[in-house]
N, C-alpha and C positions, 0 to 999 in steps of 0.2 A: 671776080677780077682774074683775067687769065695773065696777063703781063702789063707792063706800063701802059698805061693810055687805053686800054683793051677792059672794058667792065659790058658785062652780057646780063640780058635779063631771060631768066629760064625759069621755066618749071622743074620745082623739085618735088621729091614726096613729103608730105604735109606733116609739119612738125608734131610731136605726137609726146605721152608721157612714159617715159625711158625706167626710170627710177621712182621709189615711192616718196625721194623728197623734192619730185620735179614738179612746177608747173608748166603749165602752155597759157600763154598770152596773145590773144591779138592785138597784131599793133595797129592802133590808132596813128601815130605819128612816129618818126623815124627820121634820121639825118644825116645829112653828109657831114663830116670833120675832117678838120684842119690836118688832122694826120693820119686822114684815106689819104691823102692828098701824096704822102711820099712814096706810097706803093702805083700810086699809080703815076709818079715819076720814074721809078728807077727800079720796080719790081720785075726779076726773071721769070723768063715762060714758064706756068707751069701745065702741067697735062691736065689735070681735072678743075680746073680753078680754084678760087679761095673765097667763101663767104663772104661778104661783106657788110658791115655796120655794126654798131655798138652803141649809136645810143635811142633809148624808146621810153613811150609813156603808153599803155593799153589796158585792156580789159583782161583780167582772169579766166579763160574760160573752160580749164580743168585743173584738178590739183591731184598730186601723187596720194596714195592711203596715210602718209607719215606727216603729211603739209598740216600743220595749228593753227597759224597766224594768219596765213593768206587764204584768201575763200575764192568760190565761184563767183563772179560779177565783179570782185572788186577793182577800181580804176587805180592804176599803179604806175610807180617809175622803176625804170627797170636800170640802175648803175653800168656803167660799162663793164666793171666785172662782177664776176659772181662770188658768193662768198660764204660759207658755210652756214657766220653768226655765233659759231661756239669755239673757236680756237682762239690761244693767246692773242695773239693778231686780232681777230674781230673782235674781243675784248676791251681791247687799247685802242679801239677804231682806225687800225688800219688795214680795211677789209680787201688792199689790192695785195695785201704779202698771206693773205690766208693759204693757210696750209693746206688745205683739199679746194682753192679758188682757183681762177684765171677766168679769162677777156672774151668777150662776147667777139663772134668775127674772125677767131684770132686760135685758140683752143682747140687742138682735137678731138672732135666727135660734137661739139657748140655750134650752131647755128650764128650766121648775121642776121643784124635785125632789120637791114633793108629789106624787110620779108613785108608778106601778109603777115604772119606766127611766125613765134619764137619759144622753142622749149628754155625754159628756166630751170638751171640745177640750184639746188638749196634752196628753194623758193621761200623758205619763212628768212633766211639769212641774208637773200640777196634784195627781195621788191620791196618796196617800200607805199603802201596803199594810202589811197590821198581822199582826202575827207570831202569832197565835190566828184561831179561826173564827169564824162569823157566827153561831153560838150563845152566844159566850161570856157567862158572867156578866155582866160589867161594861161591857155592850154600850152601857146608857145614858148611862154615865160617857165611854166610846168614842165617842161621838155628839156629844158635847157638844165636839171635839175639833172638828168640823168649823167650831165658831164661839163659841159662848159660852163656855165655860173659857178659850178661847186670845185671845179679846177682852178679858176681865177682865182677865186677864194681861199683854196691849198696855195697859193701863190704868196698869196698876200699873208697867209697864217705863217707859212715859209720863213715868208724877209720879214718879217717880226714888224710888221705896218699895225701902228697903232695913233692915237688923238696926236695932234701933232708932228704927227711925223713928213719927212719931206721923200717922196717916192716917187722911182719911176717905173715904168711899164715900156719893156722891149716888145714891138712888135701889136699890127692894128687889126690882127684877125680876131675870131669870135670870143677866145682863149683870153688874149689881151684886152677888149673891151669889155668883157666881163671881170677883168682885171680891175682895170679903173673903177666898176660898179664897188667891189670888192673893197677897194682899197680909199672909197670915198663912204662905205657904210659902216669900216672900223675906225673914220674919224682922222684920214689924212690931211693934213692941211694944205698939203703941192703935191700936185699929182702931174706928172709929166710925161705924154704920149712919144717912145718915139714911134713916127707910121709917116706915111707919105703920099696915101689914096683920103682924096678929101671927102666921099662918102664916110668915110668911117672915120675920119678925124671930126667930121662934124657931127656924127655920133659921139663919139667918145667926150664930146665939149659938154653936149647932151646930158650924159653919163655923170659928168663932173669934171673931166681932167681940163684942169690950168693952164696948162701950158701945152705945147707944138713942137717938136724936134723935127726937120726931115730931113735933115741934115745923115750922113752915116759915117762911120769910123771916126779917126780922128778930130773931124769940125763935130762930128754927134756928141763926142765927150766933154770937148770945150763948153758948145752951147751950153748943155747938159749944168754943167760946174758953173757955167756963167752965170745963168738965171736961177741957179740953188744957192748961190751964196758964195760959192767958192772954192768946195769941199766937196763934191759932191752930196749923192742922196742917203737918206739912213735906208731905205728900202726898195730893191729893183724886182722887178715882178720878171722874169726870163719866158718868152709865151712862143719862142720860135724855133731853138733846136739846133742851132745852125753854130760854127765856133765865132764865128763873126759875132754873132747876138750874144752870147758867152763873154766872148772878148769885152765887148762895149759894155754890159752888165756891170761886169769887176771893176772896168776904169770909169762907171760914172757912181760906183758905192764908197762912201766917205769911209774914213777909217773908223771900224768896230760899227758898221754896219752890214747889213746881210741879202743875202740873194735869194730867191725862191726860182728855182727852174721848174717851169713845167713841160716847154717846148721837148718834145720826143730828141733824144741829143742824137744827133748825125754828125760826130766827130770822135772820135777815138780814145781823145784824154780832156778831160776840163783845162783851157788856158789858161796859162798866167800864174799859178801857183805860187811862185814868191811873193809879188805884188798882194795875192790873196793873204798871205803868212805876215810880211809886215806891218801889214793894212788893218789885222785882229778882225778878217771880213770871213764870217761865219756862208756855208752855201747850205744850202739845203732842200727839200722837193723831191718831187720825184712824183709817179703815177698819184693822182688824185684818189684817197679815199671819199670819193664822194656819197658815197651810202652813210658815212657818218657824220655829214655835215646837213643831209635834208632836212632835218629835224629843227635847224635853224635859220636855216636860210626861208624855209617853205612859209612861214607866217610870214615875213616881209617882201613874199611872191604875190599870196591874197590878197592881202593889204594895199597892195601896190607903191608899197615904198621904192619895191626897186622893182626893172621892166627888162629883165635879159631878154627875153622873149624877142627885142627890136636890131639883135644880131640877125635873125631872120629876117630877110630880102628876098627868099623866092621861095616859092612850093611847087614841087611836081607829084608827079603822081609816079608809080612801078616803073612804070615802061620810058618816061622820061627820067630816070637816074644815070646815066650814061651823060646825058647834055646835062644835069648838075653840077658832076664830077667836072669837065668840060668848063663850066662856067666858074664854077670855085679855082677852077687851076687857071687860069686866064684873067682872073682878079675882079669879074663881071659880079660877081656875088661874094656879100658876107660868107653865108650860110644858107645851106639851101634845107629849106623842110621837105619830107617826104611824105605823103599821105597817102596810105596804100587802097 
C-alpha cells in the first residue's frame, strides 16, 4: 500500500531464512481485515510502500538451524503477530506484548502475508501446526484462527461473557460476527447485534445472536436497554474502533458490567470516563493474543461446532487484492479470502 486507496501488486525478492529461529512459509491462504481497511482510508503517501497482510495458514517449507517445534512440510497458522514463546508475556499468553515480538505487515524488516511466502521470526513461538493438511475442508474456518475467530473471542474473554450472561456485540464485520460465535460458545444467553447490512445480520442470527439493533447512538442505547431489561447488558463486545462505538459500548453496559474492545481505537481518549467510574464498568481488550487461544478454539473448528470460516464471501487470487480492498471498503464483502 503506497497511500489511501493506492494498494499495488509487485514483485519482490522472495522471502528467504534471515535468522536461525526463522521459518519460511508458503501461503496457502491469506486475507484482507477489517483494519487494512484504515490505512487504506486515511494512510499518507509513502515512498517505498508498506507490506501488506497479517493473517495466514501455509506450508513450512524451510526452518532456521535453531527451529525444534516447527519442521518442514508442516501445515500451520501463522498469528498476526509474532512472538518469541519464552518471555514473561508469552508465558502468561499474551504473545502481542512479547518482548522480542510484533505484527506481521506492520514491523520493520517483516514481511505481509498478502504474499506467495512469508519469512517467520520465532518460528517454534509464533506458528502453530495443525493436525490435517492444506486441503482440508474447513481450511476457511482454519484461517480465521490466525486472527478474527480468536479476536472475537479476546472480546468476549474481555467483557467477562459467560452462561447466562446478556451481551452485546458493537459492530457486523468479521471481528464482530465472530463475536457472536464467541459469545454464544461461552454460554450467553442474549446476544445483541448492533449492524445494519442485512447479509451479515443474517449471518450473525445464523451464528446465534437474538436480537437486531440498527438503530445508532442515542435510539441504539435505548433499544439496546429496552429489549435487555432495562439496565443494560453485562457484556459489550467493542469490534469497531471508532469513539461513537466506544460511546454506545459504555451507555448500553449495565452497572458492574464490562467491555472488551478489540476494534483498532481511532480516537485519542476512551469516552465517558465518569459514566464508566460510577457504573463500576470494568474495560478491557486490546490486540488479540490469538496464538494462545488456538489450542482451544481449533477442536471446535474440526468438529464443526463452530463455522467462522462463513465470514468469508469472496476469494481472489494475488493480482485481484486491490478490487478486495475495494470491495471490503465499499461493504460489498465480509471478508475477502486470498489464495495466492
Amino acid at each position: 500500500m503506497y497511500r489511501a486507496g493506492d494498494v499495488r501488486i509487485e514483485n519482490v525478492p522472495d522471502a528467504k531464512i534471515v535468522n536461525p529461529t526463522d521459518a519460511l512459509v508458503r501461503v496457502t491462504r491469506a486475507c484482507i481485515c477489517g483494519s487494512d481497511l484504515w490505512p487504506y482510508k486515511d494512510m499518507q503517501p509513502t515512498g517505498k510502500g508498506r507490506a501488506m497482510g497479517h493473517e495466514a495458514i501455509g506450508v513450512v517449507e524451510a526452518v532456521g538451524k535453531e527451529v525444534r517445534k516447527v519442521k518442514k512440510g508442516d501445515f500451520v497458522v501463522m498469528p498476526f503477530a509474532f512472538s518469541d514463546g519464552e518471555c514473561v508475556f508469552c508465558h502468561e499468553g499474551l504473545q502481542t506484548s512479547c518482548v522480542h515480538g510484533g505484527f506481521f505487515g506492520f514491523s520493520e524488516g517483516v514481511g505481509g502475508a498478502q504474499a506467495e511466502a512469508v519469512r517467520i521470526p520465532f518460528a517454534d513461538g509464533t506458528l502453530y501446526p495443525l493436525p490435517v493438511r492444506e486441503d482440508h475442508a474447513l481450511v476457511a474456518s482454519l484461517l480465521t484462527l490466525s486472527d478474527v475467530m480468536g479476536t472475537g473471542h479476546h472480546a468476549a474473554v474481555a467483557a467477562k461473557v459467560g452462561r447466562g450472561k446478556k451481551v452485546a456485540v458493537v459492530g457486523d464485520g468479521a471481528v464482530g460476527l465472530c463475536g457472536v460465535i464467541a459469545a454464544k460458545r461461552l454460554g450467553a444467553e442474549q446476544i445483541i447485534l448492533l449492524g445494519r447490512h442485512p447479509d451479515r445480520i443474517a449471518l450473525a442470527k445464523e451464528f446465534g445472536a437474538t436480537d437486531i439493533v440498527s438503530e445508532r447512538g442515542d435510539e441504539a442505547v435505548e433499544r439496546v436497554k429496552k429489549i435487555s431489561g432495562g439496565h443494560g447488558v453485562h457484556s459489550v463486545l467493542e469490534s469497531v474502533g471508532t469513539e461513537q462505538a466506544m460511546l454506545t459500548a459504555i451507555n448500553i453496559t449495565r452497572p458492574g458490567g464490562a467491555v472488551g474492545r478489540v476494534g483498532v481505537p481511532h480516537y485519542p481518549a476512551a469516552p465517558a470516563w465518569e459514566p464508566t467510574f460510577y457504573k463500576n464498568i470494568t474495560i478491557s481488550g486490546g490486540p488479540a493474543p490469538v496464538r494462545a487461544y488456538i489450542g482451544e478454539l481449533l477442536p471446535d473448528v474440526l468438529e464443526g461446532r463452530i463455522q467462522p470460516g462463513r465470514v468469508f464471501d469472496r476469494t481472489v487470487g494475488i493480482d485481484e487484492v486491490p478490487d478486495g480492498y475495494r470491495a471490503m471498503d465499499k461493504r460489498e464483502a465480509i471478508k475477502v479470502m486470498v489464495k495466492p
